[in-house]
C-alpha positions as CSV (number, residue, x, y, z in Angstrom):
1,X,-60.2,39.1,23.0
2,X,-60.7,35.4,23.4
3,X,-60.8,34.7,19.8
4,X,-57.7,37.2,19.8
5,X,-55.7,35.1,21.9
6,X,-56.5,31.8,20.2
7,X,-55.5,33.4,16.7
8,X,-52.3,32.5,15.2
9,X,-51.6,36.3,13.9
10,X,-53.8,38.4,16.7
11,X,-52.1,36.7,19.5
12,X,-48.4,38.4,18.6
13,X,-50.3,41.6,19.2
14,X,-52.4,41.6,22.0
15,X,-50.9,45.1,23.9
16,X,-52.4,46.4,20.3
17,X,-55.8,44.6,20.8
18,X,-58.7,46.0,22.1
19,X,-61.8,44.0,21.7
20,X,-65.0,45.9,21.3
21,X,-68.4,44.2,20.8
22,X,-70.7,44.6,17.7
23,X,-73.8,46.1,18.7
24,X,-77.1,44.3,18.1
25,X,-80.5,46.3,17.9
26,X,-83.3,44.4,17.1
27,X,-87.1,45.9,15.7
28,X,-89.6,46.2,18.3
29,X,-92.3,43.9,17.8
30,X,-96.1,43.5,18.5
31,X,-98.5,40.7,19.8
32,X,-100.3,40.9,16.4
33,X,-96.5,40.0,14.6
34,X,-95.9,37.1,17.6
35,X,-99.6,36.1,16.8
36,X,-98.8,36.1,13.0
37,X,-95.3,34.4,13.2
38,X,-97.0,31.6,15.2
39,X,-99.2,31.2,12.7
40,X,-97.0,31.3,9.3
41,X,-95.0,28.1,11.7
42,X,-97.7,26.2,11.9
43,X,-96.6,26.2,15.9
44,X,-99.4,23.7,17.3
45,X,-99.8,23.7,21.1
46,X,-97.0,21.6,23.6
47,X,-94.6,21.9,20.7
48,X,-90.7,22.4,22.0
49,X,-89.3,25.3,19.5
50,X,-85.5,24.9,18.8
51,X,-84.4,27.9,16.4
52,X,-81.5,28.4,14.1
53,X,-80.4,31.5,11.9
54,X,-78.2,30.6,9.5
55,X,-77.7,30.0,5.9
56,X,-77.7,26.3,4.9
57,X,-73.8,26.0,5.1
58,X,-71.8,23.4,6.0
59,X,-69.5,26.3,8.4
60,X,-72.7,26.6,10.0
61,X,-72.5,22.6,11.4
62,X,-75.9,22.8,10.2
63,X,-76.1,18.8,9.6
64,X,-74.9,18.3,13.4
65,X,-78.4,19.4,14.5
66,X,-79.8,17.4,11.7
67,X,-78.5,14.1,13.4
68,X,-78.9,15.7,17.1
69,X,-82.8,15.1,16.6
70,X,-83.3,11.7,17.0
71,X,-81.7,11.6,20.3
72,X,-83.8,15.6,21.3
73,X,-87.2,13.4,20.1
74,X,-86.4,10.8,22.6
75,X,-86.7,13.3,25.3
76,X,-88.7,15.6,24.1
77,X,-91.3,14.1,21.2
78,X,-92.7,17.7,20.4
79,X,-89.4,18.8,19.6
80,X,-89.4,20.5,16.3
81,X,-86.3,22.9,14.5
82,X,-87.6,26.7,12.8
83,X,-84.4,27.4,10.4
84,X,-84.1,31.2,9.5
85,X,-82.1,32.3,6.8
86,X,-81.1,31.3,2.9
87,X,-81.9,27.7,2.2
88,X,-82.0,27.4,-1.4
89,X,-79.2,28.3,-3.7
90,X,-76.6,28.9,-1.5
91,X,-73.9,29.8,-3.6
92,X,-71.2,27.3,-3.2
93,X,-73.2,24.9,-1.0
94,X,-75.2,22.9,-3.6
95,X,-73.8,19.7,-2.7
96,X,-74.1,20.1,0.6
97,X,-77.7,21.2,0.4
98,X,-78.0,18.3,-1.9
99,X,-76.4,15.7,1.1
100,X,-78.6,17.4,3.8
101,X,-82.0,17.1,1.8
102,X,-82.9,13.6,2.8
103,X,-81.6,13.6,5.7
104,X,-83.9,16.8,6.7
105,X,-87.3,15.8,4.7
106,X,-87.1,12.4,6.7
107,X,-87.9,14.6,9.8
108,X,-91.2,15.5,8.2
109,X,-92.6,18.8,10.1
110,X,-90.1,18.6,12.6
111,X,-88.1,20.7,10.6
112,X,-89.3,23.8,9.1
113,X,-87.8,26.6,6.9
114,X,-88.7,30.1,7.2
115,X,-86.2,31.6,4.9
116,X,-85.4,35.1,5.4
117,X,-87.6,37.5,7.7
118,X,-88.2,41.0,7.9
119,X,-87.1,42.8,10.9
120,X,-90.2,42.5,13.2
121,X,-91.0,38.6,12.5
122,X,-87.0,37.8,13.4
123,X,-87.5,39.9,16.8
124,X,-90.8,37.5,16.7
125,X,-88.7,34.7,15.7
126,X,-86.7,34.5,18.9
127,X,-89.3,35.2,21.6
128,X,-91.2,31.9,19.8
129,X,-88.2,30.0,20.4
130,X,-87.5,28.5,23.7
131,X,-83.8,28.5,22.3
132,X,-81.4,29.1,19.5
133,X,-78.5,26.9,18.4
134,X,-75.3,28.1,16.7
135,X,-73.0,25.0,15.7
136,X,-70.5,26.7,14.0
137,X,-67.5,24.7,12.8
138,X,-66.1,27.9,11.3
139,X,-63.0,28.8,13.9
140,X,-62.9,32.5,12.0
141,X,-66.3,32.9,12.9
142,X,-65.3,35.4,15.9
143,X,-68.6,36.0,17.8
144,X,-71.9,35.5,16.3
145,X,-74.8,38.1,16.4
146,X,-77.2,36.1,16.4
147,X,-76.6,34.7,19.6
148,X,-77.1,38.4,21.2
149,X,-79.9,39.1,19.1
150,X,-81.7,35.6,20.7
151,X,-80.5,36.4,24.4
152,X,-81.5,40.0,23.9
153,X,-85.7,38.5,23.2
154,X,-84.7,36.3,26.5
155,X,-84.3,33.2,24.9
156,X,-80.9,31.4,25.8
157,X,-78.5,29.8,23.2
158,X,-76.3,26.3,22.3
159,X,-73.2,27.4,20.9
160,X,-69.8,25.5,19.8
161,X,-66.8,26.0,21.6
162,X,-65.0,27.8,19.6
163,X,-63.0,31.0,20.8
164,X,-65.1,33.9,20.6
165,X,-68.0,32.2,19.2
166,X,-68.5,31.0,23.2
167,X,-68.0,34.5,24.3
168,X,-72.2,35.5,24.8
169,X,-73.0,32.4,26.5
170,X,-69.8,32.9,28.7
171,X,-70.7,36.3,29.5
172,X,-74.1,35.9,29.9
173,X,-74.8,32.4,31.3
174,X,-77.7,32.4,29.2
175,X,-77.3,28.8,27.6
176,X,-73.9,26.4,26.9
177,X,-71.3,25.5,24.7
178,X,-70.5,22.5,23.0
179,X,-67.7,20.7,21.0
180,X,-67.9,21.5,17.8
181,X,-68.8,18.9,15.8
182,X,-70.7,17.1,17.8
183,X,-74.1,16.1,17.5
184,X,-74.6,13.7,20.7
185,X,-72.8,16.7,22.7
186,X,-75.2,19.2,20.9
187,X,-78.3,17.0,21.4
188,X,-77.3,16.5,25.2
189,X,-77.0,20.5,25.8
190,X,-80.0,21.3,24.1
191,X,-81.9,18.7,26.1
192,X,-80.7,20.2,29.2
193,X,-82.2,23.7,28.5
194,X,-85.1,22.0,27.4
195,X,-85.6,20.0,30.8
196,X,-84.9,23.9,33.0
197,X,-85.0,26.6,30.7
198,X,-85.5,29.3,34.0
199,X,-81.7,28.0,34.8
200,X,-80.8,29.6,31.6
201,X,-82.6,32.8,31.5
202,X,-79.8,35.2,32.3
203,X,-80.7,39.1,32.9
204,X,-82.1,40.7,29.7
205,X,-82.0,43.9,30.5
206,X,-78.1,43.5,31.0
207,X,-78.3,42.0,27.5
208,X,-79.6,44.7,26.0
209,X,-77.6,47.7,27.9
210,X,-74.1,45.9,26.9
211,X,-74.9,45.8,23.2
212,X,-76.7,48.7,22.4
213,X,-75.1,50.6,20.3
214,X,-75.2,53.8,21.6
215,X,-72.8,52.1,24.8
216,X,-70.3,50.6,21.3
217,X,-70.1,53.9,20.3
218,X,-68.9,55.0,23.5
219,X,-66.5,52.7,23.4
220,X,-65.5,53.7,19.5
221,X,-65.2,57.0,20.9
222,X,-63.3,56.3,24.4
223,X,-60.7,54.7,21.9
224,X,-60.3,57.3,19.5
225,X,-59.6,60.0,21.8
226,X,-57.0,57.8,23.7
227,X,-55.2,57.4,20.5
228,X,-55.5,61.1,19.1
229,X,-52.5,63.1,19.9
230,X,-53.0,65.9,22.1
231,X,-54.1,69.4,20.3
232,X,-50.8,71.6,20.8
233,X,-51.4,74.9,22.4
234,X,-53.2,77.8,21.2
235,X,-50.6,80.8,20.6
């Protein structure tokens, strides 16, 4: 609804709108794919994990945590980013993976790329991190799963403040939003969950329950029959 109200077509139609969340179900995981995650990152011990999954896009604002980390290694030396998702040949983003290269191979191994994982190791992914950015710039980005999906392993997130995109952390307390755009702003947050992440571990369980999809489909089905005529009579 908030990304509703903020939209130059949705907003003429609110009394139409009814905002339902996407459901998020992550794959169970183990202590042997934890284990093995740990190792395939090269995680040494004392190191501060920041996570991102994303494609390497520029909607993504994936540059803004590039030039956060000078000012996170200041405060936090170990600091070190795991990026999840397509990194090479994003269509369309050539250039921009081109202007981002040096800027991310002159943070050495405090950058890492794990491309795309299966199921379990993303589930894995999350409970490694000790939190997961989202720096959108993208205002029709309306929400961001991935954000659930981090909060929902317990692990709290930085997002822009961008309507609906700020939705989970609103809702869930479980990290805080940003301007977009801004990479001192960005660095600043994540520091602060750094320095108390227990200030920012929200309730999980309460995670889980709101987005599973058996409670969506509820909802799905709440609506329908609210806008299904009534059946006339039988004769």
């Amino acid at each position: 609804m908030d990304y509703a109200e903020a939209s130059p077509f949705l907003r003429h139609y609110l009394a139409k709108t009814r905002a339902i969340p996407t459901p998020v179900l992550l794959q169970p995981t183990t202590e042997l794919d934890f284990e093995a995650l740990k190792h395939k990152a090269r995680i040494k011990p004392g190191q501060r994990i920041i996570g991102m999954v994303a494609r390497l896009a520029a909607e993504k604002g994936v540059e803004y945590l590039v030039e956060a980390m000078p000012e996170i290694l200041q405060q936090f030396p170990t600091a070190r980013v795991l990026h999840v998702g397509q990194y090479q040949d994003v269509m369309g983003e050539e250039d921009y993976a081109s202007r981002l290269h040096p800027l991310i191979q002159a943070l050495g191994e405090r950058w890492t790329f794990l491309g795309i994982l299966p199921p379990a190791e993303l589930a894995a992914f999350y409970r490694l991190c000790e939190l997961t950015v989202l720096p959108s710039t993208n205002s029709t980005e309306s929400f961001g799963i991935v954000q659930v999906e981090s909060m929902s392993c317990g692990t709290p997130v930085v997002a822009s403040d961008l309507p609906g995109v700020r939705q989970p952390v609103k809702m869930t307390g479980m990290g805080c939003v940003v301007p977009p755009a801004n990479a001192s702003a960005l660095a600043q947050a994540i520091n602060q969950v750094l320095a108390d992440p227990e200030r920012y571990q929200g309730d999980v369980h309460a995670v889980i329950q709101r987005f599973s999809p058996r409670r969506i489909a509820e909802e799905y089905e709440a609506l329908f029959t609210e806008l299904m005529p009534p059946f006339p009579p039988r004769s």
